[in-house]
N, CA, C and O atoms as a GROMACS GRO file, in nm:
protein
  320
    1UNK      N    1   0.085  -0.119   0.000
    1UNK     CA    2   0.000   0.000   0.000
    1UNK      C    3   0.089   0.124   0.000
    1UNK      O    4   0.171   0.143   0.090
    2UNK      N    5   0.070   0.225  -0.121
    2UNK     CA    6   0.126   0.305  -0.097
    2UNK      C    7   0.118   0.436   0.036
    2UNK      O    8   0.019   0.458   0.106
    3UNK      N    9   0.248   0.507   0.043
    3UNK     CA   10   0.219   0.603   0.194
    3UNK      C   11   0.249   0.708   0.163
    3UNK      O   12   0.365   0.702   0.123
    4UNK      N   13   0.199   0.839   0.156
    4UNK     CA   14   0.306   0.950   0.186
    4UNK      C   15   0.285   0.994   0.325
    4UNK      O   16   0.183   0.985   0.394
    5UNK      N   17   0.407   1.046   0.352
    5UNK     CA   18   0.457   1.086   0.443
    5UNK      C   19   0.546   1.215   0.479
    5UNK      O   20   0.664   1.233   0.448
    6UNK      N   21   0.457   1.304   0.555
    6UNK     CA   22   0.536   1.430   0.542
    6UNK      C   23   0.534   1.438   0.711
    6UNK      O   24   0.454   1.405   0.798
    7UNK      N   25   0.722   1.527   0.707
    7UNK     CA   26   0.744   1.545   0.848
    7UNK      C   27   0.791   1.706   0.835
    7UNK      O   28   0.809   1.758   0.725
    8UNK      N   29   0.811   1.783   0.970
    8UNK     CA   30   0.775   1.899   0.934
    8UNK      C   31   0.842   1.965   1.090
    8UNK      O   32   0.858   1.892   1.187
    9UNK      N   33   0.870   2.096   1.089
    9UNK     CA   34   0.866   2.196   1.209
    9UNK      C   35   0.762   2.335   1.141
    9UNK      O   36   0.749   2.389   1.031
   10UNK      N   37   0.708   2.350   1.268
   10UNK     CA   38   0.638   2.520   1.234
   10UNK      C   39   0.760   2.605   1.333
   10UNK      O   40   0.833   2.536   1.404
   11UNK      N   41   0.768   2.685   1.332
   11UNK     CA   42   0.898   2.820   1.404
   11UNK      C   43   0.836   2.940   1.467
   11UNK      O   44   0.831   3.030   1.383
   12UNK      N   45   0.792   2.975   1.571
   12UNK     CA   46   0.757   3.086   1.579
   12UNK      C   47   0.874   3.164   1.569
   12UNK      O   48   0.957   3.130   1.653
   13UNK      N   49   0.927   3.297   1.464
   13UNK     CA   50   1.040   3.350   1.472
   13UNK      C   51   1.015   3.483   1.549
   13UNK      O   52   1.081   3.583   1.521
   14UNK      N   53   0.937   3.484   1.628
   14UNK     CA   54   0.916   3.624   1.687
   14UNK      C   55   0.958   3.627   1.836
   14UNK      O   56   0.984   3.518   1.887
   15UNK      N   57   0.967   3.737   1.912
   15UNK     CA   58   0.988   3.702   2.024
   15UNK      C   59   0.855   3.682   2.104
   15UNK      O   60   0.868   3.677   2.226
   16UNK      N   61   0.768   3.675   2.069
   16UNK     CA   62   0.654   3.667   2.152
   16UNK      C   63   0.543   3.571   2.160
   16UNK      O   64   0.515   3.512   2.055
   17UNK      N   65   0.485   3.547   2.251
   17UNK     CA   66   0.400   3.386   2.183
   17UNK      C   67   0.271   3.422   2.110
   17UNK      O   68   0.199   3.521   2.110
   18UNK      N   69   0.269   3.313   2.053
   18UNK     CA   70   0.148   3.331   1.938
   18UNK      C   71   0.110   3.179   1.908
   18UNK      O   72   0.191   3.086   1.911
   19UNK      N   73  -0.078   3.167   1.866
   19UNK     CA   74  -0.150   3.095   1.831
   19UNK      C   75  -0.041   3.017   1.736
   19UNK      O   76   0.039   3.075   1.662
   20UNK      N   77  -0.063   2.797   1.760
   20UNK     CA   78   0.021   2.794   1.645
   20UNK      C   79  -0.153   2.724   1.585
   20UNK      O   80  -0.245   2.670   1.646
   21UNK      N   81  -0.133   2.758   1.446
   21UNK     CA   82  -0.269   2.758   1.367
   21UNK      C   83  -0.242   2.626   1.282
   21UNK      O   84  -0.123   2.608   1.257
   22UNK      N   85  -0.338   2.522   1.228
   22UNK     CA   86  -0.392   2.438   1.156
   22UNK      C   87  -0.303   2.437   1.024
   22UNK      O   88  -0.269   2.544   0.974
   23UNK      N   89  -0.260   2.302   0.962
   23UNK     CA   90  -0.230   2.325   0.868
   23UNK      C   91  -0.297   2.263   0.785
   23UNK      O   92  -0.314   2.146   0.817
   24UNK      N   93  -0.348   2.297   0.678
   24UNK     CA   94  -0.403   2.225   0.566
   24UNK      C   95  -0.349   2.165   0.406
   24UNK      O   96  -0.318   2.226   0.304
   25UNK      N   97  -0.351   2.074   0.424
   25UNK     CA   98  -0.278   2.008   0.324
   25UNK      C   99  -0.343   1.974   0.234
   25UNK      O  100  -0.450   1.930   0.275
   26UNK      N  101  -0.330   1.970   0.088
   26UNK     CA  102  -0.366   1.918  -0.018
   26UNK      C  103  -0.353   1.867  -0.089
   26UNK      O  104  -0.266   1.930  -0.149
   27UNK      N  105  -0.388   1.729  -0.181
   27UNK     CA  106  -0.332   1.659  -0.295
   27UNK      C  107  -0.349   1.668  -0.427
   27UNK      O  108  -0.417   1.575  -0.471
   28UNK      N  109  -0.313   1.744  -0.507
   28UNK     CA  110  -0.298   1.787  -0.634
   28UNK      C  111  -0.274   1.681  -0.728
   28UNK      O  112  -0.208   1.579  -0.712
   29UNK      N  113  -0.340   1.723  -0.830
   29UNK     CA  114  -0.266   1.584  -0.997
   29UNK      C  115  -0.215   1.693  -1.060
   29UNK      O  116  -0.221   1.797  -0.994
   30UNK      N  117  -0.161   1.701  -1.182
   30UNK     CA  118  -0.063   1.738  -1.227
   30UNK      C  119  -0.118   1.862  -1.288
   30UNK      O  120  -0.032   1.950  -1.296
   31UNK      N  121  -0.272   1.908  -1.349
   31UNK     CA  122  -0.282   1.990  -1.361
   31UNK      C  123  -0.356   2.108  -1.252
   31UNK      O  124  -0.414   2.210  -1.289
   32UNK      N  125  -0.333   2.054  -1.081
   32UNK     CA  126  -0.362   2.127  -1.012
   32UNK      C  127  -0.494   2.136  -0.939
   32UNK      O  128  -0.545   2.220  -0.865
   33UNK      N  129  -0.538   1.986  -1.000
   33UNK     CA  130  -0.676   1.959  -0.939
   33UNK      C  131  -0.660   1.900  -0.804
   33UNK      O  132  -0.602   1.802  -0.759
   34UNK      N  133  -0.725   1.987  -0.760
   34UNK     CA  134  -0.731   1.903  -0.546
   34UNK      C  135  -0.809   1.803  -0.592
   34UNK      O  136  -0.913   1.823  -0.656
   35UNK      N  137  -0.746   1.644  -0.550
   35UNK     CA  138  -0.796   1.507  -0.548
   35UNK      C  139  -0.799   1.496  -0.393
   35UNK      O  140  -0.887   1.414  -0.365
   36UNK      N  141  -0.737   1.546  -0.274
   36UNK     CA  142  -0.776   1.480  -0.121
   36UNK      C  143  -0.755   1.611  -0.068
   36UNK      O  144  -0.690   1.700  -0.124
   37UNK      N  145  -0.809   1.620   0.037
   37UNK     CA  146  -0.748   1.742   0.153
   37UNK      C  147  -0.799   1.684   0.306
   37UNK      O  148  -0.903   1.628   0.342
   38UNK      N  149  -0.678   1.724   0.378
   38UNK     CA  150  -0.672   1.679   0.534
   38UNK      C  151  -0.668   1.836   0.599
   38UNK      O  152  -0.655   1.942   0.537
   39UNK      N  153  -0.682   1.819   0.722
   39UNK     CA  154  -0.606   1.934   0.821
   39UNK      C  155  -0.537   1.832   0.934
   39UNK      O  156  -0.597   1.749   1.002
   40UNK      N  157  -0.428   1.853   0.935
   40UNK     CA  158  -0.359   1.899   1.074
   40UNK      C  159  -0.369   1.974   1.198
   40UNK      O  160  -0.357   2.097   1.200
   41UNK      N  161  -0.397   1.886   1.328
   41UNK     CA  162  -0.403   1.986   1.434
   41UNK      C  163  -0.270   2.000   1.533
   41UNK      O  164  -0.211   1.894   1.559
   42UNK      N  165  -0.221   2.118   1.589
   42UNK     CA  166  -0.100   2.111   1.616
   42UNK      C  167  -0.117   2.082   1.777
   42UNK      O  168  -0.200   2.122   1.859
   43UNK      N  169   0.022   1.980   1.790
   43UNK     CA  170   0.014   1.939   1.939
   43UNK      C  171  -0.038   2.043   2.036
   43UNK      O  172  -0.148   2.050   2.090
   44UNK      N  173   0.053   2.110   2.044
   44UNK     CA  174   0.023   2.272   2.132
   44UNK      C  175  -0.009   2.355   2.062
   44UNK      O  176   0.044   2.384   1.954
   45UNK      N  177  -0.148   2.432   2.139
   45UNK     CA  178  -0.210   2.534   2.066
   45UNK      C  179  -0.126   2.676   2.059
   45UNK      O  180  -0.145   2.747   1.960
   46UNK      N  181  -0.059   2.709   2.134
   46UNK     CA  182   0.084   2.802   2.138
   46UNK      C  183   0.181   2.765   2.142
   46UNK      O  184   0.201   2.652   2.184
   47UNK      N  185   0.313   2.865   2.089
   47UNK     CA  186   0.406   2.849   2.085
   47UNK      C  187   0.491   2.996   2.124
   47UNK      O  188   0.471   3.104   2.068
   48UNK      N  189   0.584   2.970   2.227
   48UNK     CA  190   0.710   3.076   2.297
   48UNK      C  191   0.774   3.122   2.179
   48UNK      O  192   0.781   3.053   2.077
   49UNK      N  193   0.835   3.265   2.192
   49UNK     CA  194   0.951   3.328   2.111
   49UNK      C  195   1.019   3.219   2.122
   49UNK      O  196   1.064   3.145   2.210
   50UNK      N  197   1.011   3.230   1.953
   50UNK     CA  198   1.162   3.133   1.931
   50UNK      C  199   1.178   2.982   1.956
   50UNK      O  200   1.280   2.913   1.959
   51UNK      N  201   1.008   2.940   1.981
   51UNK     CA  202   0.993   2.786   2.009
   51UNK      C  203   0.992   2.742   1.861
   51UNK      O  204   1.006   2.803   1.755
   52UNK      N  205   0.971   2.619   1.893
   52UNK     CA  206   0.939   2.511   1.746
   52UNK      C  207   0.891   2.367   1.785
   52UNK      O  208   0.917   2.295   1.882
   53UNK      N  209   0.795   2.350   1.652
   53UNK     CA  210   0.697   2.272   1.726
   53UNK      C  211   0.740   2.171   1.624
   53UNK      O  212   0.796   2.220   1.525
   54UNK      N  213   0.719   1.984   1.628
   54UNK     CA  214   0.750   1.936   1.479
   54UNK      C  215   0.585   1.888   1.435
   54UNK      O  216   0.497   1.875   1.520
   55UNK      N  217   0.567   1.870   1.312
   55UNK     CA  218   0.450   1.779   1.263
   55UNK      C  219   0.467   1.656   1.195
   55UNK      O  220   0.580   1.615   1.169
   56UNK      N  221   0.370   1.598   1.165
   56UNK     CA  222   0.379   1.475   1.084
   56UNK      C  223   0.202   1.495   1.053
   56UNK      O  224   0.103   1.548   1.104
   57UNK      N  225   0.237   1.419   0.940
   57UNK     CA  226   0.094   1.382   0.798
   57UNK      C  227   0.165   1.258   0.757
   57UNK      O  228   0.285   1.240   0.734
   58UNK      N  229   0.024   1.147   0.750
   58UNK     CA  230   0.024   1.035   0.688
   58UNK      C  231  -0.117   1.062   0.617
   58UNK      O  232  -0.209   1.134   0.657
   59UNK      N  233  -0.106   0.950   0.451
   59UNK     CA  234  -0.239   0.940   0.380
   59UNK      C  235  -0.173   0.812   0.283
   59UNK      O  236  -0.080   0.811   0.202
   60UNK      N  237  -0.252   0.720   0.324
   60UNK     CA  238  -0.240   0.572   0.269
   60UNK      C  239  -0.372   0.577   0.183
   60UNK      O  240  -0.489   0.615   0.185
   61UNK      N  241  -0.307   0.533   0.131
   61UNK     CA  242  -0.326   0.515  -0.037
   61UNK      C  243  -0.397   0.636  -0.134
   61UNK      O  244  -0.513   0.666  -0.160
   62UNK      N  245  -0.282   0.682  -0.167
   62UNK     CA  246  -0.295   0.854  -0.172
   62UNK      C  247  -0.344   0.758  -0.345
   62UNK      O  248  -0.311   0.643  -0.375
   63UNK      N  249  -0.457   0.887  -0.454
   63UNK     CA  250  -0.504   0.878  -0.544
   63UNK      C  251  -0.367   0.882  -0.652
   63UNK      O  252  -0.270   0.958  -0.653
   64UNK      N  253  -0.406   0.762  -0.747
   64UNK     CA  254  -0.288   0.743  -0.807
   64UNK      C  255  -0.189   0.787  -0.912
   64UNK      O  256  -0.081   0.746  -0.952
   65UNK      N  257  -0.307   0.932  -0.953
   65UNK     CA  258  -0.282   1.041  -1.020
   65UNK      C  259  -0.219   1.127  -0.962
   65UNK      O  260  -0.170   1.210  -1.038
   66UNK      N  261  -0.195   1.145  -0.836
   66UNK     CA  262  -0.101   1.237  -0.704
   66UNK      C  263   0.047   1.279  -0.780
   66UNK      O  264   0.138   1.201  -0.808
   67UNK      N  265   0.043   1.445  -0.805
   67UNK     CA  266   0.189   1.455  -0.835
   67UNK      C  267   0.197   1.560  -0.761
   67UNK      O  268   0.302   1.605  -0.807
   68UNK      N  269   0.159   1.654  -0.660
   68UNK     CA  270   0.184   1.718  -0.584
   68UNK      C  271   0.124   1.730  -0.515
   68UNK      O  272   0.005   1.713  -0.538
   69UNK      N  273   0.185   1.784  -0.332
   69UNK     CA  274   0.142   1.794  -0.211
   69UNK      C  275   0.167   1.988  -0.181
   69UNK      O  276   0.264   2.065  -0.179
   70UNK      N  277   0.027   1.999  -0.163
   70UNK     CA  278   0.008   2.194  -0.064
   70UNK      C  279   0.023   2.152   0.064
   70UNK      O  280  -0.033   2.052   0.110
   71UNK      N  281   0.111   2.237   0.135
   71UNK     CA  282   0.125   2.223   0.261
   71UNK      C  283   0.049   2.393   0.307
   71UNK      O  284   0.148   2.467   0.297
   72UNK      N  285  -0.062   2.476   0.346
   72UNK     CA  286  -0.076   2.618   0.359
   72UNK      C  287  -0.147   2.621   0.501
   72UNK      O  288  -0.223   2.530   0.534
   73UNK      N  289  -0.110   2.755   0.603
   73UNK     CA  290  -0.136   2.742   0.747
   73UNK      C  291  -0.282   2.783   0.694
   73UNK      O  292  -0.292   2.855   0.594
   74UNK      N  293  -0.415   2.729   0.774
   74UNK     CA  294  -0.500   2.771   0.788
   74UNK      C  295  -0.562   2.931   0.877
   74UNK      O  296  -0.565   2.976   0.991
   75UNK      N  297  -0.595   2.962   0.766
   75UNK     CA  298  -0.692   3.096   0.830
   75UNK      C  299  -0.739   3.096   0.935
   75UNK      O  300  -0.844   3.037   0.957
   76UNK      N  301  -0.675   3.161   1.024
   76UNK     CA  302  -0.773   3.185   1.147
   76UNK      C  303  -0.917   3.229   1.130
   76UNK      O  304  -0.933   3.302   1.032
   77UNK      N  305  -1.037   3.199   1.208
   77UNK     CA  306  -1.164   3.232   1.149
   77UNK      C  307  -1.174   3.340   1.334
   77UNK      O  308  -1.131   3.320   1.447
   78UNK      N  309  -1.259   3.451   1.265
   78UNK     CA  310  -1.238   3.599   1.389
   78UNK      C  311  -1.403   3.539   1.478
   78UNK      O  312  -1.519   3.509   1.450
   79UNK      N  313  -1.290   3.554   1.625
   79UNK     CA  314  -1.435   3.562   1.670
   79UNK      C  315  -1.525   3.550   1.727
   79UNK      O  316  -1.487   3.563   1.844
   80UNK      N  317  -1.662   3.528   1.728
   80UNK     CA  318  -1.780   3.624   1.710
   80UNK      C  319  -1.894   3.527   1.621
   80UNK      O  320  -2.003   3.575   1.589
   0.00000   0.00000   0.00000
């Protein structure tokens, strides 16, 4: 069975702590069509100046047309 497998750090590079936010991932075919999408939730919901957090994504038996992976932080939603 095929696997992909992505491993990862997020960085807060600031000195101050901040929300670490969702990542959303996507599986693309070659002309850019989303065939799967996951989210990621991050261990800790914050992160310290200058911390770093790692991730991991698994998706067994990714569609067999798969030639690229979006890795993009999710939008915070405001709110209310």
């Amino acid at each position: 069975v095929p696997v992909i497998a992505i491993k990862g750090e997020i960085i807060n590079v600031t000195d101050r702590e901040l929300p670490v936010p969702k990542l959303n991932l996507r599986v693309l075919d070659a002309n850019k069509r989303e065939l799967y999408r996951w989210t990621v939730v991050p261990d800790q919901p914050r992160l310290a100046g200058h911390q770093r957090q790692s991730f991991s994504a698994r998706l067994e038996s990714p569609p067999a047309d798969t030639a690229d992976i979006e890795i993009r932080l999710a939008k915070e939603k405001p709110d209310g």
